[in-house]
N, C-alpha and C positions, 0 to 999 in steps of 0.2 A: 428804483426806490430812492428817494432823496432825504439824505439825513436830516435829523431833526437837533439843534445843540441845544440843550441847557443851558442857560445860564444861569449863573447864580449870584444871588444878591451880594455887593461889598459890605465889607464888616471892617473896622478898627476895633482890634483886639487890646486895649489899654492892659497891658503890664505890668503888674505894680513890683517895686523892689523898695528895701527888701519884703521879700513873702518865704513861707515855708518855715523850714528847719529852722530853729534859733540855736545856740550854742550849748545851751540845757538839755534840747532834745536829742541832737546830736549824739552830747557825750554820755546822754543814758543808753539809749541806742548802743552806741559801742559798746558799752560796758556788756552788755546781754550779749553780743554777736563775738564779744572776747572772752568772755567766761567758757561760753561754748566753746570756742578752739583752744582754748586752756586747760581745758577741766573736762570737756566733754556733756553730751547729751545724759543726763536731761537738767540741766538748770532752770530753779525755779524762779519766778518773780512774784511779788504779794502787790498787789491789784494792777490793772493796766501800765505799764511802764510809760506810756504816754498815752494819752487820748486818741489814739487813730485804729481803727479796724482790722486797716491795711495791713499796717506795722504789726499789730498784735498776732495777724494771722499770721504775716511774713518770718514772724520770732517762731513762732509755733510750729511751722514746717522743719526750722533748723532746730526744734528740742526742746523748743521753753517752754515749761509748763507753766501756765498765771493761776494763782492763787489769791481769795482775798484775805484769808489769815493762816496765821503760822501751824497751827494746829492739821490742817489737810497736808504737810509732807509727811508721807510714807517713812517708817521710822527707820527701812531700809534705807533710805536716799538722806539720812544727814548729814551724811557729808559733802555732802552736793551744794555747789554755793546757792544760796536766796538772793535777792536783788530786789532794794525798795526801788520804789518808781522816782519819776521825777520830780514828783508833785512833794515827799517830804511826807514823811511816819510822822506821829506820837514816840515820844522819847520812849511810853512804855514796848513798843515793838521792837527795837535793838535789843531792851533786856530781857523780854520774852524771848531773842534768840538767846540770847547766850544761856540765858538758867536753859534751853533745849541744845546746849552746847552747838549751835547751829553757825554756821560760816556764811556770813552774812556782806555784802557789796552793798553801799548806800550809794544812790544812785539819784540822788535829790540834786535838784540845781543849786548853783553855788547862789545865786540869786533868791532865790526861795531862804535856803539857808541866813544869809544877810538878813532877812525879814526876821527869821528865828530868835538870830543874836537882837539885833534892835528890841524886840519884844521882850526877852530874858534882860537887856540892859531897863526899859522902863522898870520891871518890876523890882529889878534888885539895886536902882533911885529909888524903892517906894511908891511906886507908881499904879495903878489900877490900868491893865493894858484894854485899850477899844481895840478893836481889831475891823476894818472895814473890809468884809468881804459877803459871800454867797455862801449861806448855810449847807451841808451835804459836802461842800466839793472837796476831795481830797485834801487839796492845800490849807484847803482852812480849818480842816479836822488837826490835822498835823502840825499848824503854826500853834491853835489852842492847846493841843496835847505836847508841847513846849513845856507849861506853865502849871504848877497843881490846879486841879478845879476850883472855881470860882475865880479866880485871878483874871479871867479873861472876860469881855464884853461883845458879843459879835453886832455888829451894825449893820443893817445892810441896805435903808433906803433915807433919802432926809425926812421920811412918817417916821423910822424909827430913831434917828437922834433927836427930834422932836419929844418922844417920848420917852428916850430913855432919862433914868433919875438914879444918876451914880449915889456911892454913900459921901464919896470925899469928893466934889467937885474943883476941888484945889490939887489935886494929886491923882491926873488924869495922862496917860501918857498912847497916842496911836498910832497904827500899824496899818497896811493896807495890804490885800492879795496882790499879788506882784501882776495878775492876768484882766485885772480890771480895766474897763474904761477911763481913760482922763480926764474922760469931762464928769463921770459919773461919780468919782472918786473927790472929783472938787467940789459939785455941788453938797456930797453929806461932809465933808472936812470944812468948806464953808461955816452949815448951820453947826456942826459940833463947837466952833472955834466961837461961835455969836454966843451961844449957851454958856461953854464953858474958856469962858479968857487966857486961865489959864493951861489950857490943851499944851502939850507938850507934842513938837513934829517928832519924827524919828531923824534919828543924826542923819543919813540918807533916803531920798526917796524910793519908796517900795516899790512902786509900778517900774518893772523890768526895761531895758531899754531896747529889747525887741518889742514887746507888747505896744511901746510908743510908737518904734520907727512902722509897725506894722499900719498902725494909726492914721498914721502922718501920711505915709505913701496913698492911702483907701481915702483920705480927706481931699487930697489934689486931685488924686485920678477922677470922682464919681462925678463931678457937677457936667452936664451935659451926658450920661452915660445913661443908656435905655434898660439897660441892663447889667447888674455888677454880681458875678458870683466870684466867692468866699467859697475856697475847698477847705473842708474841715468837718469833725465830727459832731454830732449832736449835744454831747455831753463835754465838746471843749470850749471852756469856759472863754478863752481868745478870741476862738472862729467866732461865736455866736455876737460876741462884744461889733468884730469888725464888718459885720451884716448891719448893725445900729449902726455902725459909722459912717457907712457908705451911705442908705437911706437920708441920716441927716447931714449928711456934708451935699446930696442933689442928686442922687441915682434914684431914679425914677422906680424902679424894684432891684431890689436885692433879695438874694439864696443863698442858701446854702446848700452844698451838694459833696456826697462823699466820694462820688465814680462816677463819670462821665454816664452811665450807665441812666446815673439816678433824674437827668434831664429832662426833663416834660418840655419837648420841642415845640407843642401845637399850643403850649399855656404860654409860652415865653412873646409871641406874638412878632409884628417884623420891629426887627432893633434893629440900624445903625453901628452903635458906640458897643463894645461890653468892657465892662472893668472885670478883671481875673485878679482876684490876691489871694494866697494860703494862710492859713493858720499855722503857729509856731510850730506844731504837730503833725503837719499835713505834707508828704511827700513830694519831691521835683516831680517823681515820675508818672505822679497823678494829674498833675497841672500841666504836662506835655499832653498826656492822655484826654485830656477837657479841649488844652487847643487843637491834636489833633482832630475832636469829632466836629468841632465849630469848622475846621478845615474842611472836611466834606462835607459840608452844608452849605458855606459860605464862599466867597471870595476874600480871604481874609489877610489884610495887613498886622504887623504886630507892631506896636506903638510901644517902647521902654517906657515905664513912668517911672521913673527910681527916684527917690528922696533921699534913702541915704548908701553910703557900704559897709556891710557890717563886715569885719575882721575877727571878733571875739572868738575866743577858741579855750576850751575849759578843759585841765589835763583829768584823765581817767583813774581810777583808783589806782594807788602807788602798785598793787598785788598785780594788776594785766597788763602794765608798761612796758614790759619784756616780752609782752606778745605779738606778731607785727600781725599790722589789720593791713591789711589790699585794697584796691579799689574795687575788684573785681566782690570782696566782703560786704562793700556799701552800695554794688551798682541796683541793687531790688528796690534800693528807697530813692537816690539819688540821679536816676534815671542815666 
């Protein structure tokens, strides 16, 4: 009987660096995986600690329960620490802990936070805050609930600063989500700045500088690429951004995909090139798991595309520092 081999088509697996983890998610992540070995099961968190599934389940097996408000802990379990997510509360959700005398770990990125201060400094210049973000998404519920009502303006496309008609257009100060697009961000800060002259920047730029380098990496890699997936969740606001980026920087189709699982092999059609980048949110170990299933498909080479190296690293709440985290603690996300 005479063998018959397979072959299989080459592929260039484009690379993109950096992808994944950013220093925000990271250090919320820990925070939940050190409460646990601090304090014990079951440590609660009030809404997704970050936007990924994976993670969320991965917490969930070692004890965490996610909650979206304060009110569902069991009044057995108040002493049990809570943990906000990374995306950033409403100032009134710290005090709803405490009036429930609740032990509480903020777990907001120190980036997000920056946004926080820059928006409390416009208004306490006097300033009427715009806020340029995505209606719904946690971060932007939490930057507004900073500010008492009405102090805040949400903008979210150049239709709407087009149409907005502040009361003092002389005493206008804005703010941006830290997970937005840069091109998207410039276009409505453009027309706001044409309207109103005197727009006031924020003393630093709000778009994070993961959410750039993510950018920036998915800009170079996509032109010539047949195919560019973005692992990441549906509802994160980064991954969905760097799906748009790739498309307009020349990737012929762009995805988004949360598990290698979720790949529609026979839609994707023959590629050549693929671009691979993560979302800030989105796991090493899932992005080995995407190149491994292209590896038994393909002939695949892996091509580095790195823009930049990120070193940032954000210390954990002073209360878990005396806790030692392992590798063996982080290898479920970090592959």
């Amino acid at each position: 009987m005479m063998n018959v081999t397979v072959s299989r088509p080459p592929l260039t697996i484009r690379l993109c660096g950096p992808r994944g983890f950013c220093a925000g998610v990271d250090r919320a992540i820990q925070i939940v995986v050190l409460a646990l070995k601090g304090y014990g099961a079951p440590v609660y968190v009030r809404h997704e600690i970050v936007h990924n599934r994976y993670v969320v389940e991965g917490l969930e097996a070692k004890g965490a329960v996610f909650v979206e408000e304060l009110n569902e802990i069991p009044a057995e379990h108040r002493e049990k620490p809570v943990v906000f997510s990374a995306h950033g509360v409403p100032k009134s959700v710290p005090e709803d802990a405490k009036a429930r005398n609740l032990f509480y770990l903020d777990a907001t990125c120190p980036l997000v936070s920056k946004v926080h201060k820059q928006a409390m400094r416009h208004q306490r210049l006097g300033r009427h805050v715009v806020l340029i973000g995505h209606a719904g998404h946690p971060e932007v519920i939490g930057t507004m609930g900073q500010l008492p009502e009405g102090s805040v303006s949400l903008i979210e496309t150049i239709e709407d600063a087009d149409r907005y008609e502040p009361v003092d257009a002389d005493n206008l100060g804005y703010v941006t989500q830290t997970t937005l697009s840069v091109d998207d961000t410039a276009g409505v800060i453009q027309r706001l700045q044409q309207r109103f002259p005197n727009l006031t920047a924020p003393s630093a730029d709000s778009i994070c500088y993961a959410t750039t380098n993510r950018q920036e990496a998915v800009k170079q890699a996509a032109p010539g690429c047949d195919l560019f997936l973005i692992v990441g969740a549906p509802n994160s606001s980064n991954s969905k951004r760097l799906v748009e980026v790739a498309l307009k920087a020349g990737a012929k189709q762009s995805i988004l995909v949360q598990r290698a699982a979720e790949i529609d092999w026979d839609a994707i059609g023959p590629i050549g090139t693929l671009g691979l980048s993560a979302g800030a949110s989105a796991p090493e170990v899932i992005v080995n798991e995407i190149i491994e299933a292209f590896k038994a498909r393909y002939e695949a080479t892996i091509e580095l595309a790195e823009f930049s190296i990120e070193n940032e690293h954000f210390l954990v709440n002073r209360e878990l520092r005396d806790i030692e985290l392992t590798h063996d603690d982080m290898a479920w996300v970090n592959g």
